[in-house]
Structures are given as C-alpha cells and as structure tokens.
C-alpha positions in Angstrom: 177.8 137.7 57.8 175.0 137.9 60.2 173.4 141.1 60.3 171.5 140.6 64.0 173.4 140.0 67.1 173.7 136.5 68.1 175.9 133.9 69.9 176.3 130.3 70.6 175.2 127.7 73.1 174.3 124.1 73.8 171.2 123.4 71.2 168.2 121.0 71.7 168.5 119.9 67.9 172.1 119.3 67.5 175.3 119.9 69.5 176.2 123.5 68.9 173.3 126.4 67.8 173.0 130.3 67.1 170.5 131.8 69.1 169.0 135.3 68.8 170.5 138.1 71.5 167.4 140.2 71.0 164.4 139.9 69.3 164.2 139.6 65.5 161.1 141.1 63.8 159.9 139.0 60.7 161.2 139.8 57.8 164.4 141.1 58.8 167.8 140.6 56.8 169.7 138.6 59.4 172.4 137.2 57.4 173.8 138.5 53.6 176.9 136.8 51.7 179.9 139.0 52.1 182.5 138.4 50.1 185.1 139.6 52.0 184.9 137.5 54.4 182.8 134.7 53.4 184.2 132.3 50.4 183.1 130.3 47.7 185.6 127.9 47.5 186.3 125.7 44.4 184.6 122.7 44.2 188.5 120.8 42.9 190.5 122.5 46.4 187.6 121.5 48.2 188.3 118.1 46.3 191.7 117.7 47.1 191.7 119.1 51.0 192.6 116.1 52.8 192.4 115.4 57.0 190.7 117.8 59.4 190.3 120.4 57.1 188.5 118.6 54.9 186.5 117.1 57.7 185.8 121.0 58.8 184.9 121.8 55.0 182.3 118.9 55.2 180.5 119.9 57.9 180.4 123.4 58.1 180.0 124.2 54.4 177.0 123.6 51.6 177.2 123.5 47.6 176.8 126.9 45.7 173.7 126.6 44.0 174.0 130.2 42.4 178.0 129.6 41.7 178.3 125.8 40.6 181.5 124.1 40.8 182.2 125.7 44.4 181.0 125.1 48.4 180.0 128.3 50.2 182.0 128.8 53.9 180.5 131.0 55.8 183.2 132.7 58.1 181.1 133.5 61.2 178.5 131.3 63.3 176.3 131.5 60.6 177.9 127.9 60.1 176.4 126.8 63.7 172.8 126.7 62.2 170.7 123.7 62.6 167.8 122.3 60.4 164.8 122.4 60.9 161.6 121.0 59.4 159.4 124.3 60.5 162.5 126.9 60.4 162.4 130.3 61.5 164.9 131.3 58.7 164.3 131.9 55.2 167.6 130.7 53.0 165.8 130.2 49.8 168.2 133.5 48.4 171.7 131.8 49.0 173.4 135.3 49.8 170.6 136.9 52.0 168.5 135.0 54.7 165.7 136.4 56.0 163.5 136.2 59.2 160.2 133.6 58.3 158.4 135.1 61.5 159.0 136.8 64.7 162.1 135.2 66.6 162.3 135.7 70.5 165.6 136.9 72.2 167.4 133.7 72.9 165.6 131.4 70.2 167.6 129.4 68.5 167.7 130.7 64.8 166.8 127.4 62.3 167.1 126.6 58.5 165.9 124.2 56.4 169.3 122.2 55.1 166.7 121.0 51.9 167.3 124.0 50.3 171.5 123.7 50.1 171.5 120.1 48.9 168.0 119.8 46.6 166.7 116.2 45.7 170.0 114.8 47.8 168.2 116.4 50.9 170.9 114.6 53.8 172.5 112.0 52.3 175.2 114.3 51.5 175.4 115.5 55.5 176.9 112.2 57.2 176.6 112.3 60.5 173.7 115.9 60.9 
C-alpha cells in the first residue's frame, strides 16, 4: 500500500499515472506489501480466470519473484505505475519501494517494469 499521498491523472507515458501530492524526499518508503489488502494470487487461479478478469489480472499484476508460483495484485493505485527507463522508484525489494531521488509534488511516480519480468523484459506485457 502506498505509504505517501498520491492520486491519479492523465500521464505523458501511458494512459493512466500516480503522481506525487507532495513532495517525496529520496529515500523514502513510498509503497510496502501489505498483506491484508494486497494478494499473491496463485499462479493456477490466475491460470484458469477467464474474460475481463483475467484481462484486469494481466495488466495490472506482475509475477512474484520472492513467492514463485503466484502474480502479486496490488489493491490500491500502486497498480497505475508506468515504466520508465530513468525511474524515480526503486522496486528492486518486491514488498517495499523506495524513493531513487527527490520527487516533486505532482511528478508522476515511475518504475522500471525490468525488474518484475527479468530476461522476458515486455514480451510478457502485450499492449504497455
């Protein structure tokens, strides 16, 4: 769940974005796993979801690399994060993503999607 105060809005990269409300020092937890809300989902219901659900699923949510044999769905706009190839996000630590450098009020927070998918880098996005 994110950790800083942010919202969504029309993004330069890619459709939808998450954008700081205030400014974010480097460094600074902005997002941590929480369980309670946030799911690893197995990898064979994942499997077997069929129709929009599935089509939500394949956007919006990234193989567990610390929990194999499940995809990590965030449950807040965490999801709405674009890639980028200079991101101001650190999500090297799949359950706690950290601030890379200094982030403006009303930047659009970034990640770099290499880090959910390895050596398959986008071929596993579709359409991002």
């Amino acid at each position: 769940m994110f950790l800083v105060n942010v919202y969504l809005d029309r993004s330069p990269l890619e459709g939808i974005g998450v954008f700081a409300k205030h400014a974010i020092a480097k460094g600074t937890l902005v997002w941590q796993f929480d369980g309670r809300f946030d799911r690893l989902i197995p990898n064979e219901v994942w499997e077997s979801t069929t129709g929009p659900v599935k089509d939500y699923l394949d956007r919006y949510s990234y193989p567990s690399r610390q929990n194999p044999g499940h995809i990590v769905f965030e449950a807040d706009d965490a999801r709405y994060m674009n890639h980028a190839d200079s991101p101001n996000c650190d999500i090297a630590d799949e359950k706690a993503v950290y601030a890379l450098r200094d982030i403006a009020a009303r930047e659009e927070l970034t990640c770099d999607y290499n880090h959910f998918f390895g050596d398959a880098g986008f071929e596993m996005l579709g359409e991002r």
